[in-house]
Predicted model as a PDB file, atoms N, CA, C, CB and O in Angstrom, pLDDT in the B-factor column:
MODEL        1                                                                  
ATOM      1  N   UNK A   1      81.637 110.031  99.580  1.00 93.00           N  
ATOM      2  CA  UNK A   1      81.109 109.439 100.809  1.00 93.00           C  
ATOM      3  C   UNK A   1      80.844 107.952 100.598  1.00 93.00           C  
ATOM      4  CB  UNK A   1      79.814 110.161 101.255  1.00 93.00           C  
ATOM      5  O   UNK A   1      81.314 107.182 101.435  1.00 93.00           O  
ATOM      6  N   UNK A   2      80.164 107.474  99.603  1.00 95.00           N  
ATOM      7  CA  UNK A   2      79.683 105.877  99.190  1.00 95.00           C  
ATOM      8  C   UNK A   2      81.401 105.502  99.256  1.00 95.00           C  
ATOM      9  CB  UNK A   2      78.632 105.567  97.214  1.00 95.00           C  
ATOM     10  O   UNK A   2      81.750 104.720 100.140  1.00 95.00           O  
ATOM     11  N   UNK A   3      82.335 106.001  98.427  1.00 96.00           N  
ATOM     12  CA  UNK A   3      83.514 105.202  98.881  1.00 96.00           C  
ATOM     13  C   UNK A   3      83.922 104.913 100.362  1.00 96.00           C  
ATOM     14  CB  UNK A   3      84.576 105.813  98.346  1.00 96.00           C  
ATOM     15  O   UNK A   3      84.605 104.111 100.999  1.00 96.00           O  
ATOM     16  N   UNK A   4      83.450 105.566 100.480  1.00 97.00           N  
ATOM     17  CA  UNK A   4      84.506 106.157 102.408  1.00 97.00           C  
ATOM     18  C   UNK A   4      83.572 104.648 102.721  1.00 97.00           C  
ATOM     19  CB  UNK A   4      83.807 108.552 103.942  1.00 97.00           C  
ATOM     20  O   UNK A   4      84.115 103.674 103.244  1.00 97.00           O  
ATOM     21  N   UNK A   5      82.256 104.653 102.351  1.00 97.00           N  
ATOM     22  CA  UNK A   5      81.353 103.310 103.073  1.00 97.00           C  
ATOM     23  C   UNK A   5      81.730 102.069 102.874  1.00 97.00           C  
ATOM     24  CB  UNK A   5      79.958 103.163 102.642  1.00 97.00           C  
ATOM     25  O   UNK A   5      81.586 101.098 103.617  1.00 97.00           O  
ATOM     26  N   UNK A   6      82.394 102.169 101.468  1.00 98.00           N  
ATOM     27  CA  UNK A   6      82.723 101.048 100.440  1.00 98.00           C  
ATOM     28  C   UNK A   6      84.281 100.933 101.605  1.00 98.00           C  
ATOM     29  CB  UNK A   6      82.897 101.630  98.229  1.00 98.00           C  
ATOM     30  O   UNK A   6      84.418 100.047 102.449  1.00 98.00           O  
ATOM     31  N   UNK A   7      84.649 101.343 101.510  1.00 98.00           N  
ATOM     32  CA  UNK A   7      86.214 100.657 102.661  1.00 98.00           C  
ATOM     33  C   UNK A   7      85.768 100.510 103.748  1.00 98.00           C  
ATOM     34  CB  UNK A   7      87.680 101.637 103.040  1.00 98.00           C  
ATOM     35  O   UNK A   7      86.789 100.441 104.432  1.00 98.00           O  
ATOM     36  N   UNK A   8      84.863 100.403 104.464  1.00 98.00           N  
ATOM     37  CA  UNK A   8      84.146 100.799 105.592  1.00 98.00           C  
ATOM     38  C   UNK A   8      83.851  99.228 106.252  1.00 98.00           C  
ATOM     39  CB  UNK A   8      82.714 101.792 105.152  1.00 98.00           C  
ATOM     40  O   UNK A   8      84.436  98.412 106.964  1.00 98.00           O  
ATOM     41  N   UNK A   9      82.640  99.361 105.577  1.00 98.00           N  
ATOM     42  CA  UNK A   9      82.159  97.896 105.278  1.00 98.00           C  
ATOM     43  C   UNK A   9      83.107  96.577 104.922  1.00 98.00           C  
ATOM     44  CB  UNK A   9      81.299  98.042 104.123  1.00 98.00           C  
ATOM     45  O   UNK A   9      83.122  95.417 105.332  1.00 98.00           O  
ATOM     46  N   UNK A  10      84.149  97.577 103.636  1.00 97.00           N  
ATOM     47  CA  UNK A  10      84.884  95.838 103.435  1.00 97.00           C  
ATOM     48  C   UNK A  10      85.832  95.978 104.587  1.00 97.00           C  
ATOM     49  CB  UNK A  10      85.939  95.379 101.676  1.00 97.00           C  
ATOM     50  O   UNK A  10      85.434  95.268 105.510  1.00 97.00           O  
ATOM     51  N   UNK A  11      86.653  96.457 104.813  1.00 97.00           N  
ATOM     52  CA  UNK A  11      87.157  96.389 106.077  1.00 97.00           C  
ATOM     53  C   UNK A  11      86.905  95.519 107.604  1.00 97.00           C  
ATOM     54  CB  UNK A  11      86.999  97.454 106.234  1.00 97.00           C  
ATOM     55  O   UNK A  11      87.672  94.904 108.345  1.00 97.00           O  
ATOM     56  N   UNK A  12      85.509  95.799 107.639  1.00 96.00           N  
ATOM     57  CA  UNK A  12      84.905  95.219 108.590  1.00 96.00           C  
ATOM     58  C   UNK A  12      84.426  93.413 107.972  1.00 96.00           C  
ATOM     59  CB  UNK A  12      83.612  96.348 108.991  1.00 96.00           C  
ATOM     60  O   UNK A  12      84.680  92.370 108.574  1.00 96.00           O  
ATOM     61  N   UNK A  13      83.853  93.521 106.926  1.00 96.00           N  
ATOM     62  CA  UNK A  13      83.667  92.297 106.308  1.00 96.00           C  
ATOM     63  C   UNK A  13      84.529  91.033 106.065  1.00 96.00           C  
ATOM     64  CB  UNK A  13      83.377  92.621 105.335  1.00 96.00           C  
ATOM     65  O   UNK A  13      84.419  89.816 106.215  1.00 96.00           O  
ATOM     66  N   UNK A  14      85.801  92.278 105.437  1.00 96.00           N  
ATOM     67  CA  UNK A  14      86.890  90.814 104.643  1.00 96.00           C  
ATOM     68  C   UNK A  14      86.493  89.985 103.452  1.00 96.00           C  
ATOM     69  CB  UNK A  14      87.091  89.492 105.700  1.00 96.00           C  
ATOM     70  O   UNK A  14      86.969  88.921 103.056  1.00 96.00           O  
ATOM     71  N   UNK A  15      85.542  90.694 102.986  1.00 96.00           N  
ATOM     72  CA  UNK A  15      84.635  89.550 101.898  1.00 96.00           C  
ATOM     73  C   UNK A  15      83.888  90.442 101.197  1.00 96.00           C  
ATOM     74  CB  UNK A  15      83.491  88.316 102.627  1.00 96.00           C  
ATOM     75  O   UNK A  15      82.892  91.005 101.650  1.00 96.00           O  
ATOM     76  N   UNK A  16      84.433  90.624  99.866  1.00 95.00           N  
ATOM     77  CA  UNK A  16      83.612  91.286  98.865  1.00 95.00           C  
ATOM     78  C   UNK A  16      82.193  91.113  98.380  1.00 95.00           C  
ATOM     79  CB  UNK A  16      84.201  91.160  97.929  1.00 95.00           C  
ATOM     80  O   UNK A  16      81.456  92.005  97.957  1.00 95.00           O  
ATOM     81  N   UNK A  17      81.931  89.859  98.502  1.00 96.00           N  
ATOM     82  CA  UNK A  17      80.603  88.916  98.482  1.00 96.00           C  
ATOM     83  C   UNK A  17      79.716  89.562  99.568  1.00 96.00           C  
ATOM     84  CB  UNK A  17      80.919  87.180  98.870  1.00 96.00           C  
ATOM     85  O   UNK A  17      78.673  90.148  99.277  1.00 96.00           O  
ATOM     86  N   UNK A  18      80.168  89.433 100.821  1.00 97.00           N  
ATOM     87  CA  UNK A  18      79.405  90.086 102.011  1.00 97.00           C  
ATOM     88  C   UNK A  18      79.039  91.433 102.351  1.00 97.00           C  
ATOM     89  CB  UNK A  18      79.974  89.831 102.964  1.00 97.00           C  
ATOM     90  O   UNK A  18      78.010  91.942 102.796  1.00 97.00           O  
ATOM     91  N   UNK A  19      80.757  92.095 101.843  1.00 97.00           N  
ATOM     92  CA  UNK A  19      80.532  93.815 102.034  1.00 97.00           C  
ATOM     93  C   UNK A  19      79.402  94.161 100.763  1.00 97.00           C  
ATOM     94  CB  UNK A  19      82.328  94.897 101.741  1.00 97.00           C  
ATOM     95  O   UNK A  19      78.443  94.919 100.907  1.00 97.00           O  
ATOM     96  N   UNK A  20      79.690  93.540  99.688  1.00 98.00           N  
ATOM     97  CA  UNK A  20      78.826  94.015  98.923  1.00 98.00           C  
ATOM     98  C   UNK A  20      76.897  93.869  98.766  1.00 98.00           C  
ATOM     99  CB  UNK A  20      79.487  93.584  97.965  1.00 98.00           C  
ATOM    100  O   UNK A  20      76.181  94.493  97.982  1.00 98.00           O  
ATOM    101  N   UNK A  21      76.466  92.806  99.835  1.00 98.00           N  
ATOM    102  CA  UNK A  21      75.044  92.706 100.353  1.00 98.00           C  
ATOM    103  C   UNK A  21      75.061  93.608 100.854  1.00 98.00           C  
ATOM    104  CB  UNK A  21      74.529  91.741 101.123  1.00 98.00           C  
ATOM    105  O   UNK A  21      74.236  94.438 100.473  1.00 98.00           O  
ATOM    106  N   UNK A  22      75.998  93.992 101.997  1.00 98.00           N  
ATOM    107  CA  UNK A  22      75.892  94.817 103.209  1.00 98.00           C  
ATOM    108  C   UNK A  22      75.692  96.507 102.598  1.00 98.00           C  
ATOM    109  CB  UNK A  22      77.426  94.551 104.236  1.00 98.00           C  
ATOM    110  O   UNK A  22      75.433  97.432 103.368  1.00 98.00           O  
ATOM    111  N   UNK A  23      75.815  96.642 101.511  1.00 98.00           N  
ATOM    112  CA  UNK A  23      75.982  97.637 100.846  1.00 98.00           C  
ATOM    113  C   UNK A  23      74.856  97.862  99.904  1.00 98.00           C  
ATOM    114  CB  UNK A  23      77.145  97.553 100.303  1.00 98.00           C  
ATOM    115  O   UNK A  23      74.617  99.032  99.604  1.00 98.00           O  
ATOM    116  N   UNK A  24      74.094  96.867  99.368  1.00 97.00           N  
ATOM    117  CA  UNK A  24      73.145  96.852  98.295  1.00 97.00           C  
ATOM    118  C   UNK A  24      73.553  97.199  97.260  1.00 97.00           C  
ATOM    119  CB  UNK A  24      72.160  97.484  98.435  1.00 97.00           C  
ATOM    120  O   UNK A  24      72.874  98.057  96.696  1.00 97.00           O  
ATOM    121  N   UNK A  25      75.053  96.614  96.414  1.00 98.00           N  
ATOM    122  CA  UNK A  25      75.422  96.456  95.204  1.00 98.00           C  
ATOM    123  C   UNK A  25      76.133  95.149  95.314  1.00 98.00           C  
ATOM    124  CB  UNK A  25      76.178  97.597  94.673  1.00 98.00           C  
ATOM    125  O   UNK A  25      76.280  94.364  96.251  1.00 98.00           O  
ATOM    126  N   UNK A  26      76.617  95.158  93.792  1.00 97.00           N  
ATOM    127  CA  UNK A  26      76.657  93.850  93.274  1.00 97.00           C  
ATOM    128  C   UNK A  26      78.408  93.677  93.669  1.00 97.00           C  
ATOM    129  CB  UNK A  26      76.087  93.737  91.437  1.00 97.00           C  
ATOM    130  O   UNK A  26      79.158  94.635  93.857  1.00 97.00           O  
ATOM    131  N   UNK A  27      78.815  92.203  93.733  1.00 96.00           N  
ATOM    132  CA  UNK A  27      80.207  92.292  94.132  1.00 96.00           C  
ATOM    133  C   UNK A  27      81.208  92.829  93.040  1.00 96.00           C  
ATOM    134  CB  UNK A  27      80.638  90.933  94.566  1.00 96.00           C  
ATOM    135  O   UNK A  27      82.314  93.196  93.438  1.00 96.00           O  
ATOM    136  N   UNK A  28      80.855  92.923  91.420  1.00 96.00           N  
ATOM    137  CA  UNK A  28      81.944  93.258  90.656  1.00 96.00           C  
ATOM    138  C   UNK A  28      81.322  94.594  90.752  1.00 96.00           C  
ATOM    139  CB  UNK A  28      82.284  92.509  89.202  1.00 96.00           C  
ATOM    140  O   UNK A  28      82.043  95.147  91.583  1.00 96.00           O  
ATOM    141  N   UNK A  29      80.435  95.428  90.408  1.00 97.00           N  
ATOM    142  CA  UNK A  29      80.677  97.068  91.216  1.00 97.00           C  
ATOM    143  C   UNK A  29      81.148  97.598  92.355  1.00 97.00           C  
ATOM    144  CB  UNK A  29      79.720  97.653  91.435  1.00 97.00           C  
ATOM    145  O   UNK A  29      81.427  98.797  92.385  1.00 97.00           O  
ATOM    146  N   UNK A  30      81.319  96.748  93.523  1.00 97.00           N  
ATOM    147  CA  UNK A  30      82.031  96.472  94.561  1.00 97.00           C  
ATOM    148  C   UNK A  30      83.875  96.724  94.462  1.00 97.00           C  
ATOM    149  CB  UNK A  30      81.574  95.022  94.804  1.00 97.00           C  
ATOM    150  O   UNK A  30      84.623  97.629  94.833  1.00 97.00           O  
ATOM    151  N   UNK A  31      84.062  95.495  93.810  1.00 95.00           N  
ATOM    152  CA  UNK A  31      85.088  95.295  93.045  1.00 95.00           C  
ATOM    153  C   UNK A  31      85.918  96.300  92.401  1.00 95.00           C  
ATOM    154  CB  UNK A  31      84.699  94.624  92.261  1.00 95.00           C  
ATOM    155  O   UNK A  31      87.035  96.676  92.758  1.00 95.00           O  
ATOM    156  N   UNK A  32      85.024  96.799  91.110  1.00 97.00           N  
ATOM    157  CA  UNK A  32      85.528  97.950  90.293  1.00 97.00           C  
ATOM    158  C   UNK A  32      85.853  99.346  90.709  1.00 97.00           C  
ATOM    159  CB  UNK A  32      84.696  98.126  89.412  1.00 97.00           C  
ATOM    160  O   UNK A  32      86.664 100.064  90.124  1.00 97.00           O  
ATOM    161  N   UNK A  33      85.040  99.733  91.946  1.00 97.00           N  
ATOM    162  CA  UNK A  33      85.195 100.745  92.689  1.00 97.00           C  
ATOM    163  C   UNK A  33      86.664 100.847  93.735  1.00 97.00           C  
ATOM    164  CB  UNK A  33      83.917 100.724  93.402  1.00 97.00           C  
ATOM    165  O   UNK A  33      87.406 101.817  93.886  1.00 97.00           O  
ATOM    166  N   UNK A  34      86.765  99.217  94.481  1.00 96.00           N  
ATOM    167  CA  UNK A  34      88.061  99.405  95.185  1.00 96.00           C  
ATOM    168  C   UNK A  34      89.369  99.446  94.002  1.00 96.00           C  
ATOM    169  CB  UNK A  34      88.236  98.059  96.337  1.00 96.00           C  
ATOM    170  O   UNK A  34      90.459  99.990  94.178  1.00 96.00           O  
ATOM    171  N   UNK A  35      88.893  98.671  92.702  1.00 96.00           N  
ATOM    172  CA  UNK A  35      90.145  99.137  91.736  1.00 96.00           C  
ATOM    173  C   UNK A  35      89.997 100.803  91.786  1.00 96.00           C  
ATOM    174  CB  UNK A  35      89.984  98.454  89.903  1.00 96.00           C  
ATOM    175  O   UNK A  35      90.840 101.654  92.072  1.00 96.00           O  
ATOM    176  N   UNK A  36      89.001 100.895  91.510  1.00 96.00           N  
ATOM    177  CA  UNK A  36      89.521 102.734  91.009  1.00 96.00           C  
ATOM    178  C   UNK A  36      90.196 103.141  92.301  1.00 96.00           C  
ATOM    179  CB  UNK A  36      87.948 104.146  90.625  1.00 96.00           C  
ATOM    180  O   UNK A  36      91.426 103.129  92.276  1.00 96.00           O  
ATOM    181  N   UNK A  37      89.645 103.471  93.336  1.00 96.00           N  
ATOM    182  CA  UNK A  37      89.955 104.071  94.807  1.00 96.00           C  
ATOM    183  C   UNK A  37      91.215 103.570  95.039  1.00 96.00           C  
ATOM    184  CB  UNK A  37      88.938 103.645  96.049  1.00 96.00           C  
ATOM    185  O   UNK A  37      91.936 104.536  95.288  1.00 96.00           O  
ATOM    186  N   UNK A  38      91.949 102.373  95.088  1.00 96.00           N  
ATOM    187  CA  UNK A  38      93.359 102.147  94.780  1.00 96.00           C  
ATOM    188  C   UNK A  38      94.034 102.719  93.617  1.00 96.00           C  
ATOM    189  CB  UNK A  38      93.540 100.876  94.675  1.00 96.00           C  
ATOM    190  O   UNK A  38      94.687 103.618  94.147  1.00 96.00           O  
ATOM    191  N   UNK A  39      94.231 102.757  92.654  1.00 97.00           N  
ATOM    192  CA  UNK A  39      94.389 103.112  91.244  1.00 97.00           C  
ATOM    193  C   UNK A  39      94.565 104.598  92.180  1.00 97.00           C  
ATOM    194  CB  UNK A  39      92.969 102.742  89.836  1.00 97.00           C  
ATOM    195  O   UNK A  39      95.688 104.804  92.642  1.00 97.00           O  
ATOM    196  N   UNK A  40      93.577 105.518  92.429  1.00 96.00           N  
ATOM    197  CA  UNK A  40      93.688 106.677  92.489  1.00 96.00           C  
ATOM    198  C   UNK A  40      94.541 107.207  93.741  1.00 96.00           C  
ATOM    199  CB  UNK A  40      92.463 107.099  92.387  1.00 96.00           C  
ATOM    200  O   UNK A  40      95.261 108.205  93.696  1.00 96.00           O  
ATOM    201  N   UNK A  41      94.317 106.237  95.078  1.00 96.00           N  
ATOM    202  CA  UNK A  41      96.063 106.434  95.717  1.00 96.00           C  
ATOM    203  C   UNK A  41      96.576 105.875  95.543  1.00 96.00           C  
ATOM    204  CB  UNK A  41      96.589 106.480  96.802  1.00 96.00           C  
ATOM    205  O   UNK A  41      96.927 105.441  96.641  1.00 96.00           O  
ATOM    206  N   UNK A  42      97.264 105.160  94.524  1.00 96.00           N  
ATOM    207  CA  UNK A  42      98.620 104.791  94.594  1.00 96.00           C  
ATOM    208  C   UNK A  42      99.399 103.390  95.343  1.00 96.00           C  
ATOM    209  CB  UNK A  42      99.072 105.900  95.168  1.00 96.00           C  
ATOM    210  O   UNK A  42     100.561 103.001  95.466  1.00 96.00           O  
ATOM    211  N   UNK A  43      98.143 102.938  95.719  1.00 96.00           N  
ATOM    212  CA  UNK A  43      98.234 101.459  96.755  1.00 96.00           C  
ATOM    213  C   UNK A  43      97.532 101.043  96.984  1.00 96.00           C  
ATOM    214  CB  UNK A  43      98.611 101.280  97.846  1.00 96.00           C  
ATOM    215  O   UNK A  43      96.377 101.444  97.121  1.00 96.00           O  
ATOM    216  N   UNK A  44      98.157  99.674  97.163  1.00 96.00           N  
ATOM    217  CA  UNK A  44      96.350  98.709  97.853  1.00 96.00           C  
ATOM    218  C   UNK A  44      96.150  98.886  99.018  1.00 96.00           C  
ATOM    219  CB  UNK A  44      96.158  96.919  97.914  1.00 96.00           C  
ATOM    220  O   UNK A  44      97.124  98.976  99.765  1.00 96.00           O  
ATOM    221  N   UNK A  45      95.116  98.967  99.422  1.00 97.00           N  
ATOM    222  CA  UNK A  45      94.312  98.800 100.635  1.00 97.00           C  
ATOM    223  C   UNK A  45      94.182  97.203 101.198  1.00 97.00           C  
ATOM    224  CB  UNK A  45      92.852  99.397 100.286  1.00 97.00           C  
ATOM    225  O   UNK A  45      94.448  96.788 102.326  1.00 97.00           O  
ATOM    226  N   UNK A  46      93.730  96.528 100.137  1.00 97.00           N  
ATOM    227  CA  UNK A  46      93.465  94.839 100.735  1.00 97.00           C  
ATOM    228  C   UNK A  46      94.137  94.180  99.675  1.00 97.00           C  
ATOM    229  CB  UNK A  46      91.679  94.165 100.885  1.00 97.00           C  
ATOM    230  O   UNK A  46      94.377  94.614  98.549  1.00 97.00           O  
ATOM    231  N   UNK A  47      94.396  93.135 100.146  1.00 95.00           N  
ATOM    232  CA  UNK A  47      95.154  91.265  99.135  1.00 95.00           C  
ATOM    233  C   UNK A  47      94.034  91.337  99.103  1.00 95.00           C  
ATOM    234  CB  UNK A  47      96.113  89.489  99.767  1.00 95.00           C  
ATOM    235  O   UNK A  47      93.157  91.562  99.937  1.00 95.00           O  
ATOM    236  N   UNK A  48      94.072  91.076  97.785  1.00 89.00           N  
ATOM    237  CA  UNK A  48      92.597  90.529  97.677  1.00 89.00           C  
ATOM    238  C   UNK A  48      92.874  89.043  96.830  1.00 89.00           C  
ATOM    239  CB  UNK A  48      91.434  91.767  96.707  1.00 89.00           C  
ATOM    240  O   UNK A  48      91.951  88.445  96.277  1.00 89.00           O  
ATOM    241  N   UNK A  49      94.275  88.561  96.825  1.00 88.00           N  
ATOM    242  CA  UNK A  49      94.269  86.988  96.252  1.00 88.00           C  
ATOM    243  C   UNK A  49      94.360  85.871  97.551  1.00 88.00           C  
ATOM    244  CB  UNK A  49      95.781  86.724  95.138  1.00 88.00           C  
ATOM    245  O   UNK A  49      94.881  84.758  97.470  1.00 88.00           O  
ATOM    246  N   UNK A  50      93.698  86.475  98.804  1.00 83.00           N  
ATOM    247  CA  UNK A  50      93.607  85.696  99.945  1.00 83.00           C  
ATOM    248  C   UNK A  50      92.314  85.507 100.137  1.00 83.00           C  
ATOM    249  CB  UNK A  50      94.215  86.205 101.066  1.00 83.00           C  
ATOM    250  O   UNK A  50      91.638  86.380  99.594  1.00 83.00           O  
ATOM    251  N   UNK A  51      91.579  84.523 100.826  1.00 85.00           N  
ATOM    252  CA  UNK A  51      90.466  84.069 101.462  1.00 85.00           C  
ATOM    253  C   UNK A  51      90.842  83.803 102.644  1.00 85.00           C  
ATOM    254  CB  UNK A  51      89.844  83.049 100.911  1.00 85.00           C  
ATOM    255  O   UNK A  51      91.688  82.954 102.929  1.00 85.00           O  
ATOM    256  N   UNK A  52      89.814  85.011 103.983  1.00 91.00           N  
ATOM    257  CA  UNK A  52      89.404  86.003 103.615  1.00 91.00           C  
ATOM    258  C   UNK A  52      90.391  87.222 103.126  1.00 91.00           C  
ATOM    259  CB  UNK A  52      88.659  86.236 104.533  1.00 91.00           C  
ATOM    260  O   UNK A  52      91.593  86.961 103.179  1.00 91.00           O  
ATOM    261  N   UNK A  53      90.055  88.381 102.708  1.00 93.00           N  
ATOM    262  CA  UNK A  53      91.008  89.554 102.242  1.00 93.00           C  
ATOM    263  C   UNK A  53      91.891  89.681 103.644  1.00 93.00           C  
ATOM    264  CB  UNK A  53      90.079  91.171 101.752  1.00 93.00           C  
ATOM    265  O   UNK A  53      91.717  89.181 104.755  1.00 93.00           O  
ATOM    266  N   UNK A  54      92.780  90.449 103.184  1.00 96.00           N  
ATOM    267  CA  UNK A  54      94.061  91.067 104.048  1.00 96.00           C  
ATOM    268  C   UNK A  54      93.894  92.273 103.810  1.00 96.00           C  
ATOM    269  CB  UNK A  54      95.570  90.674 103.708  1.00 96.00           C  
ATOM    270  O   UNK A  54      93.750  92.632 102.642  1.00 96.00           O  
ATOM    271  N   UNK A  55      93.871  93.311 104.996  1.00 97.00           N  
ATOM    272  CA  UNK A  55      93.972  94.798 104.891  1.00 97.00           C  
ATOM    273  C   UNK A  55      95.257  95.141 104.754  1.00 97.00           C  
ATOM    274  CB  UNK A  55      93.431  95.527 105.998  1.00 97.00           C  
ATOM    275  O   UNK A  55      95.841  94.582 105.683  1.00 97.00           O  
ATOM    276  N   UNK A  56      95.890  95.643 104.225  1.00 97.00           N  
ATOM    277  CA  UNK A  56      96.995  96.253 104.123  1.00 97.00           C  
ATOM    278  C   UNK A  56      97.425  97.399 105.499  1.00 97.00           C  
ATOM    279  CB  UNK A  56      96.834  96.892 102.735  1.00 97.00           C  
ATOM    280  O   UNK A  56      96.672  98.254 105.966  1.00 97.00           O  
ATOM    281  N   UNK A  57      98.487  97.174 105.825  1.00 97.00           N  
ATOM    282  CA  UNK A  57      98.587  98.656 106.720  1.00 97.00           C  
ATOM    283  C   UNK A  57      98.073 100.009 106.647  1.00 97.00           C  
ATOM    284  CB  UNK A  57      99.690  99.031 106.746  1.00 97.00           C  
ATOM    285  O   UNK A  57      97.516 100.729 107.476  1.00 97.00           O  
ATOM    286  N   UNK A  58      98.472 100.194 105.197  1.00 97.00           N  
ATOM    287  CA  UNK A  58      97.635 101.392 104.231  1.00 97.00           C  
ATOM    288  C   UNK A  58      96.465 101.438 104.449  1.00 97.00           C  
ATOM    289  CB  UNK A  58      97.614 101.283 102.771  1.00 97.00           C  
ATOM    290  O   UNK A  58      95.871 102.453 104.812  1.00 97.00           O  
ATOM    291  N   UNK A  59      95.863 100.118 104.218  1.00 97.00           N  
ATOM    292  CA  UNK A  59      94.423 100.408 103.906  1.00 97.00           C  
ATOM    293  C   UNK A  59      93.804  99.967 105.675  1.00 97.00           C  
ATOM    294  CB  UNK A  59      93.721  99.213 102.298  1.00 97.00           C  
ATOM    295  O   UNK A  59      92.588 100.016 105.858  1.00 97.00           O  
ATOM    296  N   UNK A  60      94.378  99.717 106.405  1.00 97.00           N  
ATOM    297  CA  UNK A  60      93.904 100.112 107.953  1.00 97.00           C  
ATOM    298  C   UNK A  60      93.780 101.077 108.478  1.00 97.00           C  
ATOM    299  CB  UNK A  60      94.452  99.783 108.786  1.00 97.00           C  
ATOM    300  O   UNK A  60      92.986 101.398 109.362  1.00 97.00           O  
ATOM    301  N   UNK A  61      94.783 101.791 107.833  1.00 97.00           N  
ATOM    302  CA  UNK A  61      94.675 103.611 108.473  1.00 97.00           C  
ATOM    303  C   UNK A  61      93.518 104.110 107.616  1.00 97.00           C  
ATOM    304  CB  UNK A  61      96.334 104.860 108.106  1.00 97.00           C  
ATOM    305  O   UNK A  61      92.579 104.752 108.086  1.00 97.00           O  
ATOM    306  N   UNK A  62      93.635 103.791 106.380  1.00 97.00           N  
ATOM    307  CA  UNK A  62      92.930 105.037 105.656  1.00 97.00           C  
ATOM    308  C   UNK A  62      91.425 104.355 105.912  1.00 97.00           C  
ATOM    309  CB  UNK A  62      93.444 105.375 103.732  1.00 97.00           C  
ATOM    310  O   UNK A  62      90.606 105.220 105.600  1.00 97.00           O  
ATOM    311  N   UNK A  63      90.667 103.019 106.404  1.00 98.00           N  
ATOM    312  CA  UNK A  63      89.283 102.606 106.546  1.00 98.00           C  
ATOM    313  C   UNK A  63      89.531 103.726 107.401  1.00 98.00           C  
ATOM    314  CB  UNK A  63      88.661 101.055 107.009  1.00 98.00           C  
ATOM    315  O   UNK A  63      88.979 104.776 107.072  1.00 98.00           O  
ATOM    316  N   UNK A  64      90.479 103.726 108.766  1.00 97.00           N  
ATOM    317  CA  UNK A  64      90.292 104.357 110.089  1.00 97.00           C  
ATOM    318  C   UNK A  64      89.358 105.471 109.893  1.00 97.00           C  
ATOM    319  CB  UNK A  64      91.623 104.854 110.725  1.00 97.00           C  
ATOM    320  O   UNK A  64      88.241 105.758 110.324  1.00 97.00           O  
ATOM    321  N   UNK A  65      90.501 106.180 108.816  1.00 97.00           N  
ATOM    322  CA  UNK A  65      90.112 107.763 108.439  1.00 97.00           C  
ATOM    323  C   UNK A  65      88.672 108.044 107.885  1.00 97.00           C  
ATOM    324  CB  UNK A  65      91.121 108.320 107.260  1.00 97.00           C  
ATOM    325  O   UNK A  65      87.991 109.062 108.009  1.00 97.00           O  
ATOM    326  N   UNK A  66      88.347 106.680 107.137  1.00 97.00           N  
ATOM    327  CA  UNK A  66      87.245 107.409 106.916  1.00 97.00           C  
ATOM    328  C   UNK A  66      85.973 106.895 107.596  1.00 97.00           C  
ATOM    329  CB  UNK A  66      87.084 107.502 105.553  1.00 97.00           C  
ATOM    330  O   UNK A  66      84.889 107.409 107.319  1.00 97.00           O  
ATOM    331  N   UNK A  67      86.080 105.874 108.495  1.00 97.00           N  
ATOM    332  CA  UNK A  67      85.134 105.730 109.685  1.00 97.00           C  
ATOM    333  C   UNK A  67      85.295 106.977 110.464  1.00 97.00           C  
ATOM    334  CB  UNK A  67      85.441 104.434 110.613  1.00 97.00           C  
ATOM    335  O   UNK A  67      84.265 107.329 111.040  1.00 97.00           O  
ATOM    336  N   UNK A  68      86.370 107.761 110.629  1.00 97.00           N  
ATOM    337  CA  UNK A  68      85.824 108.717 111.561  1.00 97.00           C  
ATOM    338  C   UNK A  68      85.316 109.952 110.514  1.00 97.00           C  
ATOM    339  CB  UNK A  68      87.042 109.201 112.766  1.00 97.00           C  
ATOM    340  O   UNK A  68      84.817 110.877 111.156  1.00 97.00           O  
ATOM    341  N   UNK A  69      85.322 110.067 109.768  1.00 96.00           N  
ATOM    342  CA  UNK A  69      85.030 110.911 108.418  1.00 96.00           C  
ATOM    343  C   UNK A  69      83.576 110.545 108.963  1.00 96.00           C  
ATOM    344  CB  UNK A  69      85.670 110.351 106.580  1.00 96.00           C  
ATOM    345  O   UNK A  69      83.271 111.191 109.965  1.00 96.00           O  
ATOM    346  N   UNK A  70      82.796 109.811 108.595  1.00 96.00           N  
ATOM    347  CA  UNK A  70      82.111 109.073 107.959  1.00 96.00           C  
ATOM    348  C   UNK A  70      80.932 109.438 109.532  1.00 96.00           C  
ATOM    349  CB  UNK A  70      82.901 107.392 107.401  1.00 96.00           C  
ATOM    350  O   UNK A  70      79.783 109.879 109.509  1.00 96.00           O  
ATOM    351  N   UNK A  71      81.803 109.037 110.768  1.00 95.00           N  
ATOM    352  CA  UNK A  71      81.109 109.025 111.882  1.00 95.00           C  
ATOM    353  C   UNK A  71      80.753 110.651 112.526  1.00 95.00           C  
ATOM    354  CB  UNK A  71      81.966 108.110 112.827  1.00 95.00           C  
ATOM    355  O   UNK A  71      80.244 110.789 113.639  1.00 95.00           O  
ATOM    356  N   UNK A  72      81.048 111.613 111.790  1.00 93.00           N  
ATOM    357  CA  UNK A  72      80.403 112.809 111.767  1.00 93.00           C  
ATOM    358  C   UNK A  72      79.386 113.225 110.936  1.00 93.00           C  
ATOM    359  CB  UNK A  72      81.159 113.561 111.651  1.00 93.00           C  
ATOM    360  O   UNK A  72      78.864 114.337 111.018  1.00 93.00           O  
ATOM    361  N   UNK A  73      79.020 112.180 109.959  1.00 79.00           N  
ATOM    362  CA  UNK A  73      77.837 113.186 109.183  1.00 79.00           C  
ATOM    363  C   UNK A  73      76.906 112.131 109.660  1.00 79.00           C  
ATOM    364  CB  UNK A  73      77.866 113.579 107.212  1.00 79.00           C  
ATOM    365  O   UNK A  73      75.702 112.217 109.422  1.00 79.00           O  
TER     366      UNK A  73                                                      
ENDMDL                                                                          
END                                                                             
């Protein structure tokens, strides 16, 4: 679930710096978490060598999915 929040937030943010206040952790635990959660499907979700980030197509659907995940509990 904290992941599903963690794409959630950055999604909406664009800014690891920001999603990660918005979250009450630090930006490289921030960070290390969207490595794993990529790492573990297989693709990126965001550029993250842009200012601000770029969502990926991928990673537009799958925030989608888990805002509505997310918007039932």
């Amino acid at each position: 679930i904290a992941q599903m929040e963690y794409i959630v937030v950055l999604s909406e943010c664009l800014n690891i710096s920001r999603a990660a206040e918005r979250l009450y952790i630090s930006s490289s635990a921030l960070s290390q978490s969207l490595t794993k959660i990529e790492n573990e499907l297989g693709y990126s979700l965001f550029l993250r060598n842009t200012s601000p980030l770029v969502i990926t197509p991928e990673g537009k659907q799958f925030s989608e999915c888990c805002r509505k995940i997310l918007n039932q509990y």
